[in-house]
matplotlib code that plots the C-alpha trace (Angstrom):
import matplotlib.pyplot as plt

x = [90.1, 93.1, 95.6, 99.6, 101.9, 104.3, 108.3, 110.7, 113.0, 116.1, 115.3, 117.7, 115.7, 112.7, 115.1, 114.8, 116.9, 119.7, 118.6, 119.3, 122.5, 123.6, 123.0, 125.3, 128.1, 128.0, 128.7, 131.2, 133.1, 133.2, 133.3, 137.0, 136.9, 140.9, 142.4, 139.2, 140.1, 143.8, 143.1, 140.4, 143.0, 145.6, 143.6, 142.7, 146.1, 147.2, 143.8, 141.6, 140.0, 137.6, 135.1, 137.6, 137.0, 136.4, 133.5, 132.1, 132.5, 130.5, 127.7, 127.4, 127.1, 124.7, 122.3, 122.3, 121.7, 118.6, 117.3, 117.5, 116.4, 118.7, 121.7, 119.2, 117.5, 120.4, 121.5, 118.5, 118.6, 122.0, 121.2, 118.7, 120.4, 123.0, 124.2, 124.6, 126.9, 129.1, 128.9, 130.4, 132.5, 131.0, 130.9, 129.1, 127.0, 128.2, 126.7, 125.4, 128.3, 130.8, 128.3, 128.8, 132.7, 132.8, 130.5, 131.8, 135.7, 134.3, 132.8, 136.6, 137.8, 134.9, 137.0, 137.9, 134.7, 134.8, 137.7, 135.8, 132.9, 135.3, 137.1, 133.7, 132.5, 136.1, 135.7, 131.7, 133.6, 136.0, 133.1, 130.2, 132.2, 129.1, 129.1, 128.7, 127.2, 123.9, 124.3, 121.1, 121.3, 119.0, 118.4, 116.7, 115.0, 116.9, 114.2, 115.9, 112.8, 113.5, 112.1, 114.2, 115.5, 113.3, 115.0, 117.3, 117.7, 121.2, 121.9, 125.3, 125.6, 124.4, 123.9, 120.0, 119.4, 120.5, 122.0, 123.5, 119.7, 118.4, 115.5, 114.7, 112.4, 111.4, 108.6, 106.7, 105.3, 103.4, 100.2, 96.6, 94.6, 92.4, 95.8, 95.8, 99.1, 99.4, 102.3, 103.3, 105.4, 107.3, 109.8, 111.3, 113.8, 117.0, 119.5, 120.5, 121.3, 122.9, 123.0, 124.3, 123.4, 124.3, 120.9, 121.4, 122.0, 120.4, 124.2, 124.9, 128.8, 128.7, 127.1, 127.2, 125.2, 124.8, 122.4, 119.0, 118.9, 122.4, 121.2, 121.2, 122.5, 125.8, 126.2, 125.5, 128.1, 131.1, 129.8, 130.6, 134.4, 134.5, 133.7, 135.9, 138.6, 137.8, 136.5, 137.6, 137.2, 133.0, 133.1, 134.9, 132.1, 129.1, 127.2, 123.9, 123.6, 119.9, 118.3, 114.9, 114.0, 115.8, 118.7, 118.0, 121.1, 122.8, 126.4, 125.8, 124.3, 127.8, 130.2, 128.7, 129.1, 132.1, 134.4, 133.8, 131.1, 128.3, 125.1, 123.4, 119.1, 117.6, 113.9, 113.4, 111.6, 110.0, 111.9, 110.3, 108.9, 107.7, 104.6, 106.2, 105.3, 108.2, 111.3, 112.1, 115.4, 118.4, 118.9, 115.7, 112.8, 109.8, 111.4, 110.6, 110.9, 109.5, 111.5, 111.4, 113.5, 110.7, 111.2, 108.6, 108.3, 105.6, 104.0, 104.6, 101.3, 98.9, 100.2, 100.1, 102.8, 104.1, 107.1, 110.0, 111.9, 114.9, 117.8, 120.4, 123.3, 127.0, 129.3, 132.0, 129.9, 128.4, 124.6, 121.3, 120.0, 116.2, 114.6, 111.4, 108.2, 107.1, 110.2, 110.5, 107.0, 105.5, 102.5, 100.8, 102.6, 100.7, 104.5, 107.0, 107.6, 108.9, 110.2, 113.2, 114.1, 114.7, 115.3, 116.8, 118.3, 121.2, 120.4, 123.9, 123.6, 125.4, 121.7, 120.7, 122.4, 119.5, 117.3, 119.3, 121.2, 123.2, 120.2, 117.1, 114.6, 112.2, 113.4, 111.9, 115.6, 115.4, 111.6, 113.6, 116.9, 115.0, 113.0, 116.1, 116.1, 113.7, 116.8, 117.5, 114.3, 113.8, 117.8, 116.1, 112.9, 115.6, 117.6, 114.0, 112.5, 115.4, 117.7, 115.3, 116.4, 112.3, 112.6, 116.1, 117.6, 120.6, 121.4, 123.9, 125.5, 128.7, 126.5, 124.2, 127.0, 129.0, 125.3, 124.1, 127.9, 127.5, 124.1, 125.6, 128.1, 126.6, 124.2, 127.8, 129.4, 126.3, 126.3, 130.1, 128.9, 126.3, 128.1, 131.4, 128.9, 127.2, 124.1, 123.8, 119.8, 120.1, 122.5, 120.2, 118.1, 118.7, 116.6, 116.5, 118.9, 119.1]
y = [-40.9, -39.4, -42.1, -41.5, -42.7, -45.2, -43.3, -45.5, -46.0, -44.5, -42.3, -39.5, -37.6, -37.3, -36.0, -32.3, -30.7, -29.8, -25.6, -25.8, -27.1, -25.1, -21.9, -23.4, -24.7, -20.6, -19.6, -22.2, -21.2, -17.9, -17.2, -15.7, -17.2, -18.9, -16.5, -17.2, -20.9, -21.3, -18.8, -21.3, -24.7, -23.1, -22.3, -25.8, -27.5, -31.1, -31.8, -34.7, -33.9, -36.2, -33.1, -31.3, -27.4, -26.5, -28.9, -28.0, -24.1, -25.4, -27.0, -23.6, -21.7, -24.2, -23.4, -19.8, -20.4, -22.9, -20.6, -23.0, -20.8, -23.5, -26.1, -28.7, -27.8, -27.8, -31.2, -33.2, -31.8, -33.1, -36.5, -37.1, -35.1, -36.9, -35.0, -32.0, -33.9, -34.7, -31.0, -29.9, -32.2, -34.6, -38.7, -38.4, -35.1, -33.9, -34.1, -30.8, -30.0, -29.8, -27.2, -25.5, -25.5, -24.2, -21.1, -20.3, -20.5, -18.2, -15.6, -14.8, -13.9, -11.3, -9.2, -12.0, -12.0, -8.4, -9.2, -11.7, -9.1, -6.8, -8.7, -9.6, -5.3, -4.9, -8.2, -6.7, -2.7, -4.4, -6.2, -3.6, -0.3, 1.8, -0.3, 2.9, 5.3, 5.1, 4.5, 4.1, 3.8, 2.7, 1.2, -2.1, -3.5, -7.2, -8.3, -10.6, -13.3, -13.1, -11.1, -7.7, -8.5, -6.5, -3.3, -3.8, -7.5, -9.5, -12.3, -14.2, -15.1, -19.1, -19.2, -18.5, -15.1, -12.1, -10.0, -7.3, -6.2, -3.3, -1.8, 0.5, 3.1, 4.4, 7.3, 7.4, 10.7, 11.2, 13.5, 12.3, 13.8, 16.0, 17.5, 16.0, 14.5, 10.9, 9.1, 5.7, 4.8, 1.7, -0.3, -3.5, -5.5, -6.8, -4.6, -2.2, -3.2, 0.1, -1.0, 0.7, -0.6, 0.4, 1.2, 0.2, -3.5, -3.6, -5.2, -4.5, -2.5, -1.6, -2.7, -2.4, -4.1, -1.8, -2.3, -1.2, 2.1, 3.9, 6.3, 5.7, 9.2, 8.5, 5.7, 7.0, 9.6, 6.5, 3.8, 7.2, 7.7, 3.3, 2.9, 5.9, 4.4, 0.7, 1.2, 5.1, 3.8, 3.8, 6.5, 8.1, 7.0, 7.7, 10.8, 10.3, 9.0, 8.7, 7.9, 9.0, 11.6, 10.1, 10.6, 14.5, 16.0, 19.1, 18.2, 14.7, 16.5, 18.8, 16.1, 14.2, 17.1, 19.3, 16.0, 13.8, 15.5, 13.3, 15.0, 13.9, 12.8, 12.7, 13.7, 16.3, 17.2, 20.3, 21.7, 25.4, 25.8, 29.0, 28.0, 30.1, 28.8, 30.3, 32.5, 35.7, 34.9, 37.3, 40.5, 40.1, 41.4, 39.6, 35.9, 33.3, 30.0, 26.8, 24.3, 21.7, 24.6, 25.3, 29.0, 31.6, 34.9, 37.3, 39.5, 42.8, 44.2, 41.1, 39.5, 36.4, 33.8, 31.9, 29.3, 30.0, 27.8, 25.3, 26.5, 24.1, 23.9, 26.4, 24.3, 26.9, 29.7, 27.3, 28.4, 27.6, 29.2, 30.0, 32.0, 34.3, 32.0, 34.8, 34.8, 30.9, 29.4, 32.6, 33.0, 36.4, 39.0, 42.2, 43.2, 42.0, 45.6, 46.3, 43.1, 43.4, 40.1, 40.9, 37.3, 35.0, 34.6, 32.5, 31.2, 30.0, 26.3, 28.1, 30.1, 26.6, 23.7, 20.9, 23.1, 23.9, 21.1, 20.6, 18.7, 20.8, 19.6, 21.0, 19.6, 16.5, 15.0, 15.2, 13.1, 10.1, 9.9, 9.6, 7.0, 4.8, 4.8, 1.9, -0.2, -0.5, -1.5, -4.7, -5.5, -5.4, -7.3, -10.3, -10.6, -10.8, -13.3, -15.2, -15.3, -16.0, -12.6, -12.8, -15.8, -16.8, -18.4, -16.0, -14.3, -11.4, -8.9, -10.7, -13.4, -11.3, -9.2, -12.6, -13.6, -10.5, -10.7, -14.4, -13.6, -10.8, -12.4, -15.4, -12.2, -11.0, -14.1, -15.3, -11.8, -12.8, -16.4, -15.0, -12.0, -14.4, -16.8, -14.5, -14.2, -10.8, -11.1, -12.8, -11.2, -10.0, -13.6, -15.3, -18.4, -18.8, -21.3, -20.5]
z = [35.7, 34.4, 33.5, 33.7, 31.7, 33.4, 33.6, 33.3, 36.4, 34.9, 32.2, 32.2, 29.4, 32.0, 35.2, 36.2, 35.0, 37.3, 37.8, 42.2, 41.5, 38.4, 40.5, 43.5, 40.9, 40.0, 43.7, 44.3, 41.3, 41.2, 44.9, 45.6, 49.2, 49.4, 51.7, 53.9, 53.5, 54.0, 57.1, 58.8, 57.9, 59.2, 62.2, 62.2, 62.5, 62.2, 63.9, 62.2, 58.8, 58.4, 57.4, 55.3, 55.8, 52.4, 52.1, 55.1, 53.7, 50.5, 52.6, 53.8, 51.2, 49.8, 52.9, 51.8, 47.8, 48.8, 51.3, 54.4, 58.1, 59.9, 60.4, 60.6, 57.8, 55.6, 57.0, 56.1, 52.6, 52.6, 53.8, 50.7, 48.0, 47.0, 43.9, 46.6, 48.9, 46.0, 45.0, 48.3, 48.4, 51.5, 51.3, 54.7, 56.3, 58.8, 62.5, 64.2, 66.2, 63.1, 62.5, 65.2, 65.7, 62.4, 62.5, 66.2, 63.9, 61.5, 63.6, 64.7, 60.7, 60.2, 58.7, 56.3, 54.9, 54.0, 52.1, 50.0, 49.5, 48.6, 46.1, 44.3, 44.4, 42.9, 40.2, 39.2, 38.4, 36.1, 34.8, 34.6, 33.2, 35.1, 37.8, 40.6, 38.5, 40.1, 44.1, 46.6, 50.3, 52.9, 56.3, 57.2, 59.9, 61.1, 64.0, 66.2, 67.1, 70.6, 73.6, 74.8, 78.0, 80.5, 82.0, 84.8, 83.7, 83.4, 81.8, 80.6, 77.1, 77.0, 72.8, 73.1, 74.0, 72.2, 74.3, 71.7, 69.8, 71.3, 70.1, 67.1, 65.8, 62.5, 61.4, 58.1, 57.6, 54.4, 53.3, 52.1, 49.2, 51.2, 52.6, 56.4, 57.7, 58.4, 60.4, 61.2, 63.7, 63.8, 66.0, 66.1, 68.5, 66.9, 64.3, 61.5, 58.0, 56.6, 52.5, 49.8, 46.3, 42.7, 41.4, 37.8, 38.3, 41.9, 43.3, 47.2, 47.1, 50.8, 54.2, 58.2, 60.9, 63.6, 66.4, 65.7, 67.5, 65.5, 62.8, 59.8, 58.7, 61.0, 59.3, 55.6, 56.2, 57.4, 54.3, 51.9, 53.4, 53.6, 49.9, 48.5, 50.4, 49.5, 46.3, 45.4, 41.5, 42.2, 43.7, 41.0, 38.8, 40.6, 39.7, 41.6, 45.5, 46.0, 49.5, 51.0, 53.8, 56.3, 55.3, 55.1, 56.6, 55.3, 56.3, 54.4, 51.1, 51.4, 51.8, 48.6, 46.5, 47.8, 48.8, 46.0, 43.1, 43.8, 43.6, 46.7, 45.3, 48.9, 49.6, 52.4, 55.8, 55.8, 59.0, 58.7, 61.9, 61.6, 59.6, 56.5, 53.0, 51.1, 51.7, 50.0, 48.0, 49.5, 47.0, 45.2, 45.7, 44.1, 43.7, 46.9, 47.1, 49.3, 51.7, 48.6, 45.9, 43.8, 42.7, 42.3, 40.5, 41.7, 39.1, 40.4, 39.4, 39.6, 43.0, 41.1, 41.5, 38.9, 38.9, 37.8, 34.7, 35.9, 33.8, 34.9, 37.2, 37.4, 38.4, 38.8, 40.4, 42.8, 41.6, 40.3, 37.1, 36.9, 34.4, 34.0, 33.2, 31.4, 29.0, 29.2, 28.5, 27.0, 29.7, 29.6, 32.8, 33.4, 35.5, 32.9, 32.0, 35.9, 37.1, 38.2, 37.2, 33.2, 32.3, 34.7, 38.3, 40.3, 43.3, 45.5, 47.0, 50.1, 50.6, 52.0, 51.5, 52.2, 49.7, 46.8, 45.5, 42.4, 40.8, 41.4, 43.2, 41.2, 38.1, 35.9, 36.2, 40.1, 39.7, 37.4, 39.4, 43.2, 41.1, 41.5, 44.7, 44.8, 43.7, 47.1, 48.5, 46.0, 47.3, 51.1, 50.0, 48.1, 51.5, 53.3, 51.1, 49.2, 51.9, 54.8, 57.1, 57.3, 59.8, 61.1, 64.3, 64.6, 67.9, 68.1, 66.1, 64.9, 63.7, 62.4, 60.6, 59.4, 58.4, 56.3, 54.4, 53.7, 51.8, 49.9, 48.5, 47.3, 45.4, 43.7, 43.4, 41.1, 39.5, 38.8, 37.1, 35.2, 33.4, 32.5, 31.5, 28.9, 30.6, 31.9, 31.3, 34.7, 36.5, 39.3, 39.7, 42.5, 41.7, 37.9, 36.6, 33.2]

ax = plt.figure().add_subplot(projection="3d")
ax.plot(x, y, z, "-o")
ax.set_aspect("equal")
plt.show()
């Protein structure tokens, strides 16, 4: 049998190393929560402070770092860490209903923690000089593990039931190799998360919690106006907002370009319902294009198609440059002689708004930037499986909203710690200590 070596009792050198804790002294120190604090003592008076708010405040932000699904959880870990307790703050934990009082207090000052979100967004752009440059938006399912209450049912609010989730749907439409059309449908009971994210250093700078049947366009359109008005220097800086084929809306794609020079990087439905391929481009005569902006030539002796070469994007005339394929890439044209297009055309964004875009969607550059968009899916799968939005006990949407900010700014706030700290390399881990 294998023999171990007997430890000895007390031998620091052979302790773990502290790596929980070092990543909760980060959020404790860098989380820019005192206005928060001095609001929710002042609410509590001259009443007795035998569980001082700020530690209780700690203890809660320690239940988010360590990933606990429940009060109760977070309380026994307290009753056998000690090291933790004196971390916080606490010489005794707390019993269930300081708990409660507490959250029920906090759920009044929403708006309060916000603020602290806020502060952290405006500490990370002073901190990351391209902080915004990249931004990627998204919707996420927050299932509320409870049953809908059946139609025509009332109930009054008694703590268990959650009586502000409605239900939500979501299609996935995509197309096999052999060309047939597959969609998935999916729906879920409970809320929204509407997430913006910069896509460079995966970092949340704007959220909502709606309930889970609001749109996600509606909402894309009031987090744009919310951040250029809360944070007007990232949207100064950003160049690229990136989100899929949901949020496909011409007014949206307008207002990111015409109201703050953002070129909008969102995929698109093919809404053609006339069963047309392409559309002939308005004055020409031989040039078409498809509902994704790729642009065609037609040789005007051969029939044969050919696309056209991306030439880049005028600014001040509004328009998209593409040039002849023949002239471009040097393929052989039987028609070059008597095209009408000599060597390139411009294409207005106002022809369609959806379809031409000031990044082409037929260019290479278009591919790399929608890449990013992915940013804001790992951000979704870190709240799912580091902050425990997977399985949770939370019922309603202030909770849920209160929730959902807690988690993201515990993410900035050890952002924060880790770039003062020199150690950008971990900026965006949420469980390495060092």
């Amino acid at each position: 049998m294998a023999i171990i070596p007997q430890k000895q009792l007390f031998g620091w050198e052979e302790i773990e190393d502290l790596g929980d804790l070092e990543r909760l002294r980060l959020v404790l120190e860098y989380m820019p929560d005192e206005e928060l604090m001095r609001t929710l003592e002042l609410n509590r008076g001259k009443g007795r402070n035998r569980y001082p708010i700020r530690a209780v405040w700690n203890t809660i932000l320690a239940g988010v770092v360590f990933q606990h699904i429940s009060i109760e959880s977070l309380r026994r870990e307290l009753s056998r860490n000690a090291q933790l307790r004196a971390m916080c703050g606490l010489g005794m934990v707390p019993p269930s209903w300081v708990y409660s009082r507490f959250l029920k207090t906090l759920l009044r000052y929403p708006a309060k923690v916000e603020a602290v979100f806020d502060r952290l967004v405006t500490t990370l752009t002073e901190l990351l000089p391209d902080l915004g440059q990249r931004l990627a938006f998204d919707g996420k399912a927050l299932r509320s593990h409870v049953n809908p209450r059946k139609k025509g049912e009332t109930a009054e609010p008694d703590g268990r039931r959650d009586l502000d989730a409605n239900i939500g749907v979501k299609h996935y439409r995509g197309q096999r190799e052999d060309g047939t059309v597959w969609e998935k449908v999916m729906t879920w009971f409970g809320y929204r998360l509407h997430l913006l994210v910069d896509a460079t250093y995966e970092l949340p700078v704007a959220y909502e919690v709606t309930k889970a049947s609001e749109s996600e366009v509606k909402h894309a359109h009031k987090i744009a106006d919310e951040t250029a008005r809360r944070h007007p220097e990232i949207m100064g800086r950003c160049e690229y907002f990136t989100a899929d084929r949901g949020m496909d809306d011409g007014k949206l794609i307008a207002k990111l370009w015409d109201e703050y020079g953002i070129k909008p990087v969102i995929d698109i439905r093919n809404l053609w319902k006339d069963g047309e391929a392409t559309k002939l481009v308005p004055g020409e005569t031989n040039v078409v294009y498809d509902f994704k902006g790729t642009v065609f030539c037609c040789d005007p002796v051969s029939g044969v198609q050919r696309e056209m070469a991306y030439a880049g994007f005028e600014k001040d005339r509004g328009t998209l440059k593409y040039r002849c394929p023949a002239l471009h890439y040097g393929v052989s044209c039987r028609g070059m002689c008597d095209c009408p297009v000599k060597s390139c055309i411009r294409i207005k964004m106002e022809e369609d708004r959806r379809v031409f875009t000031p990044l082409a969607r037929s260019s290479y550059k278009w591919e790399r930037e929608y890449d990013h968009r992915t940013a804001v899916e790992r951000v979704n799968s870190r709240l799912d499986v580091s902050f425990g939005f997977e399985n949770h006990y939370i019922r309603g949407q202030r909770k849920m909203q209160v929730r959902v900010g807690l988690a993201l700014c515990v993410m900035l706030a050890m952002a924060v710690g880790w770039i003062k700290e020199n150690k950008l390399e971990n900026m965006r881990s949420l469980v390495k200590a060092s």
